[in-house]
Each structure stands twice: as structure tokens, then as C-alpha cells.
N, C-alpha and C positions, 0 to 999 in steps of 0.2 A: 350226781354232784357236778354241776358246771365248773370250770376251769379255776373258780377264786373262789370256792367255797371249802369252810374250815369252821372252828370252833372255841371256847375261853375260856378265862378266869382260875380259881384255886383248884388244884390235882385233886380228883376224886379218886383214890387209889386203893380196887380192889384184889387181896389177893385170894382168889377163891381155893380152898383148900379142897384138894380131888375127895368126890365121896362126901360131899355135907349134902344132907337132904335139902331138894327143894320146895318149895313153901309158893303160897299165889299170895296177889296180893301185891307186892312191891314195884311201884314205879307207873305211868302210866298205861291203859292196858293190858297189863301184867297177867297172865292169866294164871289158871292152875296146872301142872306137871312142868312149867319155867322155872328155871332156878331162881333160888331166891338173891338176890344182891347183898343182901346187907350180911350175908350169913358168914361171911370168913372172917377168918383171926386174924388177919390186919387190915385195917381201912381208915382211910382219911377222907373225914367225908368233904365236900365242899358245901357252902351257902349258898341256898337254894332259896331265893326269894320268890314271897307270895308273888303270882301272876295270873292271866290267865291269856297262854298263849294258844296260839291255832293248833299247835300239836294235841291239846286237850281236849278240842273240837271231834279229835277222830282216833278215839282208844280202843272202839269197838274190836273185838276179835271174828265177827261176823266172815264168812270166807267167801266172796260170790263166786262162784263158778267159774273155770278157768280149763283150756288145755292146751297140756304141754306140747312141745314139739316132736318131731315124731323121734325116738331113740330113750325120753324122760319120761318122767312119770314114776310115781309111787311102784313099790314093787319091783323095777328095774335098776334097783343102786345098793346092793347088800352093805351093811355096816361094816366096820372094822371092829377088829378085836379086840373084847372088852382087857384092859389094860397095856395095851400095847403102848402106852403113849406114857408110864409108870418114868418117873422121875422128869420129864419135858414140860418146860415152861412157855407157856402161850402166852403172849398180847393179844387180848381181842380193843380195838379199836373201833366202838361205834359212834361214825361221826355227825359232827354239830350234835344241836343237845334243842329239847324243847322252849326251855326257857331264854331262846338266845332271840328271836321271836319278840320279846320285850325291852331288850340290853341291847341297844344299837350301840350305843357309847361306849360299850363294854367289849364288844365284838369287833367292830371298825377299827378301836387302837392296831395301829402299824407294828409290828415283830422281824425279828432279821431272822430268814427261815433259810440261813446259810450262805444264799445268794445275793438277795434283793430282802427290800419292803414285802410284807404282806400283810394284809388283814388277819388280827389275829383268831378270825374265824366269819363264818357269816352264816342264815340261817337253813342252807341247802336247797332244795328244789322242792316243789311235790309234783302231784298230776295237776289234772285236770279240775279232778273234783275238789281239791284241797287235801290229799294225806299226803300227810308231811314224809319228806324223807328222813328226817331224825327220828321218828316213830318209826319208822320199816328199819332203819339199821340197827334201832335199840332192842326190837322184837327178831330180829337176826339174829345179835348179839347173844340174848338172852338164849334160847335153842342151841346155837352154837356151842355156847360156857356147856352149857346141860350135856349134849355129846360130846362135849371134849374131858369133860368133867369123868365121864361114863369108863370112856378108854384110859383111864388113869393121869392125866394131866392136871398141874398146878394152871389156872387159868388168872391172867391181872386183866382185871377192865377197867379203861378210860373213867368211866363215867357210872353211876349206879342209880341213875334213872333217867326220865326223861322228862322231870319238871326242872332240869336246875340250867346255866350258861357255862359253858366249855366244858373242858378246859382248853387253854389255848391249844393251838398243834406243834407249838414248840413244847408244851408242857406232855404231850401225849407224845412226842419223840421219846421224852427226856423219862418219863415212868417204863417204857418198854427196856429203855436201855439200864437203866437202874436195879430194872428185877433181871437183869440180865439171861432176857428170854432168848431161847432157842429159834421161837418165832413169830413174826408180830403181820398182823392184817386188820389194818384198815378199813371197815365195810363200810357202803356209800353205794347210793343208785343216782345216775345219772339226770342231767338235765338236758338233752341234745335235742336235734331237731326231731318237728314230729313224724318225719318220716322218715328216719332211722330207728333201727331197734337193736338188740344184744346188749350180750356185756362185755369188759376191757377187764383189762391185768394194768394197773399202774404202773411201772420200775423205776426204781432210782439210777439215776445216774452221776458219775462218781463225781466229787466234789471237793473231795482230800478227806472231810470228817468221816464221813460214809463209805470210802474207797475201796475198805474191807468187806464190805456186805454186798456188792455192786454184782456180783458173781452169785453168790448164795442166794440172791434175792432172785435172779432169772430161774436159777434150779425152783427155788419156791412159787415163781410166777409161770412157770412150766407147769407144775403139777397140779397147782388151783386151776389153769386154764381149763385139763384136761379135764379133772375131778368135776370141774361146774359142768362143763357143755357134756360132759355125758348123765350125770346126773339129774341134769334139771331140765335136760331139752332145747335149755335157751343157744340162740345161735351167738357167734361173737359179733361183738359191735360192726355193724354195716359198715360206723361213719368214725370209730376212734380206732386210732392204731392199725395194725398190719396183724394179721390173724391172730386178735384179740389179746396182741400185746402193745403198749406204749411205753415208752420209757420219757418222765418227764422229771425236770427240772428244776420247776418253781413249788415245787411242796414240801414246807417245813419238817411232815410228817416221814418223808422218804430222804431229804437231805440234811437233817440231821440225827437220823437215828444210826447205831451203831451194834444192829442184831441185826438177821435178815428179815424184811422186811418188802410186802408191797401193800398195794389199795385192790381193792375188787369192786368197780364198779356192775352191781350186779343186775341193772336193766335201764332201761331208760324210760324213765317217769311222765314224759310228755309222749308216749307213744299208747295208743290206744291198747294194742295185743299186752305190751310190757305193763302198762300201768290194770291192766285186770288180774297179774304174775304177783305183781309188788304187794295188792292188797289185799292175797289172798294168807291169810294163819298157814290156811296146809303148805303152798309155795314157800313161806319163808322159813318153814322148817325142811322144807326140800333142798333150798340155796344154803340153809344154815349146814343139812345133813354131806351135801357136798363141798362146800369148804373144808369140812374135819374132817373128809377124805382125803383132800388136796394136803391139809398138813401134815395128816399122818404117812401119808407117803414121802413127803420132802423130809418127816424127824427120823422115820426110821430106813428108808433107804429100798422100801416094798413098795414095787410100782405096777 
């Protein structure tokens, strides 16, 4: 995710109840053993207009070949314990959306994201080849909900596919802070240069609305740091942040939320090694399966 990329339009707001079977089938790429989106007791869906954007171009779950770095890989990241995570409320935050791709109009409108103006979303980065990055963070997402789902967590998602536009990231503050989660993360892969590679930890930094989360969001972006780079191999970002933390400023999504909260950018898309990581199925339940370590140690205090 480059520095001004985000997401719009009407709150698609899921709240996945722990333990509902998942189902294939739902949303771009979707495959089989993902949870299903549409399956929880409460949701507002948004309009999702006919399109056909680039994110449609590449649903395939096809995995090419990939290796990790040296410390990740399959088999060296044991789960956590099923229930441990019993009454804890998650935001998962998968950003931009496929449909946003066709809604410049929609995306472009200006938002007061606490500070300043911002775009109230835009349509993220991909590689090389063209896979999108709203397609890797919605396929994250999805893996994510499903182990978070597993260890006993109420899980709310941003968005419940990947054909519709945003919602905005003021609006994706404003559902974290509503369902008033325990903890909210943002997933997003970078657009940096191509010869830089890793991932970054977002953080907020205080702003008065946010001021209370400012602290708890570093403890959270401590234990995603840890949980990814041993988990998945990948190194921290070369070229963002001071070992693979950032704390920024101009994002709606961190200054005005009021749970703790960061972003994980979790590779960098323009990089040859990162962009064969981003598109592989097995990788993105490796980065998914590392995340819901990273929050189970920030909810329940096992590190």
C-alpha cells in the first residue's frame, strides 16, 4: 500500500460469530475451507455494483512456488490454542476493495481523516503481473477470520467481498470502534521501491481522538512485528520504518480509531522475491496464520 492509498462508500459490516461453519464460494476467489462472509447474525451489506474490475482478472488460487526465508516456513509456527481468544473482539480490516477499480469518483472524494484531506480511498498497488492488492488482503482476511474464528474470537470485517467499493477509511475506523474491539488490523501489502523488500507495522500517532490507543497500539505492533517475522520468514521492510516499525500520521484508519489498532503491511508488491510470497494461497495463510498469533498474544498477555 503506497503512502495515499485507502478505500469507500456504504459500511459493509460483518460481525462473524466464533464457530459458524465455513462454506466456498463467497466473494472473488473464494475458495473452499475460507470462511464464509455472509454467514453471521449481523451484516449490512453494501452496493456492490455490476463491474468488471482488474481484481477479477486474477482470483485464481493457483500457488506458484515460493521460499521462505530462512527461520519460516510451514511447520515452524505452531498454532495457538483453540479458544484462547473466547469472548475477544477483532477488526479485521482488509484494505481497498476490488470494485473501487471502476469508482474513481467515488474513491477520489476528499475525507477529514483527523488531520488533513484525504482521498477517501484509492485502488492499492499490485505487482508486476497485475494481482491486485485488494485481492491478497481480502484472501488474508478471509484465512485470518477462519483462525481467529477457530481460537474462539468474535471476528467484524470491513468489507465482505472483493467485487464491491470501500468503504471509506473513515468508515472502517468508525465499525472498529463501534463493535468496540479489543483489536483492530488493517492488512495491506505495500507499493515501494523495487528494490526494497519486507514488511512494516503502521502506528498511530496521538492526535487527541486516538490518544488512548497510542500505547496499546505499539504493545500490538510489537507482537504482530514479532509473530510475522518469525512466522513467515519475511524480513522487515529495508526501506519503511526503523525495524519494521512506523508510526504515521496521515491515516484515517489509525487516527481516528479509538481501540487499539495498526496496519501490517505485509510485503512489498513491486519486489520480485515479495511479489512470488503475496501470490502464493499457501503464503497468505502463512502471513494470515501469523497475524492471529501476533493478536493473541497482544489479547491475552502470552508471549
Amino acid at each position: 500500500m503506497p503512502r495515499i492509498a485507502w478505500a469507500v462508500l456504504a459500511p459493509a459490516v460483518l460481525l462473524a460469530a466464533c464457530g459458524a461453519a465455513p462454506s466456498a464460494g463467497q466473494g472473488a476467489g473464494h475458495s473452499a475451507g475460507r470462511p464464509d462472509p455472509s454467514s453471521p447474525a449481523a451484516h449490512v451489506s453494501t452496493k456492490d455494483p455490476p463491474q468488471a474490475s482488474p481484481a477479477a482478472q486474477h482470483t485464481s488460487r493457483s500457488d506458484p512456488p515460493f521460499q521462505a526465508a530462512a527461520g519460516g516456513g510451514p511447520g515452524r509456527f505452531p498454532p495457538t490454542a483453540r479458544g484462547i481468544l473466547d469472548g475477544k473482539v477483532v477488526l479485521v480490516d482488509p484494505g481497498h476493495n476490488g470494485g473501487n477499480f471502476t469508482h474513481p469518483s467515488v474513491i477520489n472524494r476528499l475525507i477529514w481523516n483527523g488531520r488533513e484531506y484525504e482521498t477517501c480511498d484509492t485502488t492499492g498497488t499490485e505487482t508486476d503481473g497485475g494481482y491486485t492488492e485488494a485481492l491478497f488482503n481480502w484472501h488474508v482476511a478471509l484465512d485470518l477470520t477462519a483462525d481467529l474464528r477457530a481460537e474462539g474470537a468474535t471476528v467484524v470485517l470491513t468489507r465482505t467481498s472483493n467485487t464491491g467499493v470501500g468503504p471509506c477509511v473513515t468508515e472502517r475506523a468508525a465499525i472498529g470502534n463501534e463493535a468496540h474491539a479489543n483489536a483492530a488490523v488493517s492488512i495491506h501489502a505495500d507499493g515501494g521501491p523495487p528494490g526494497g523488500r519486507g514488511f512494516a507495522i503502521l502506528e498511530p500517532v496521538a492526535d487527541g481522538i486516538n490518544d488512548a490507543i497510542v500505547g496499546p497500539s505499539a504493545v500490538l505492533g510489537a507482537d504482530l512485528r514479532a509473530a510475522f517475522e518469525k512466522g513467515t520468514g519475511e524480513p522487515v521492510s529495508s526501506y519503511d520504518g526503523i525495524n519494521g516499525i512506523q508510526p504515521r500520521d496521515d491515516l484515517a484508519g489509525i487516527n481516528l480509531s479509538t481501540v487499539p489498532k495498526v496496519f501490517i503491511e505485509c510485503a512489498n508488491m513491486r519486489n520480485a522475491a515479495d511479489a512470488a510470497l503475496v501470490t502464493s494461497a499457501r503464503w497468505q495463510a502463512l502471513a494470515a496464520r501469523a497475524i492471529a498469533v501476533g493478536l493473541a498474544a497482544f489479547l491475552t498477555g502470552r508471549r
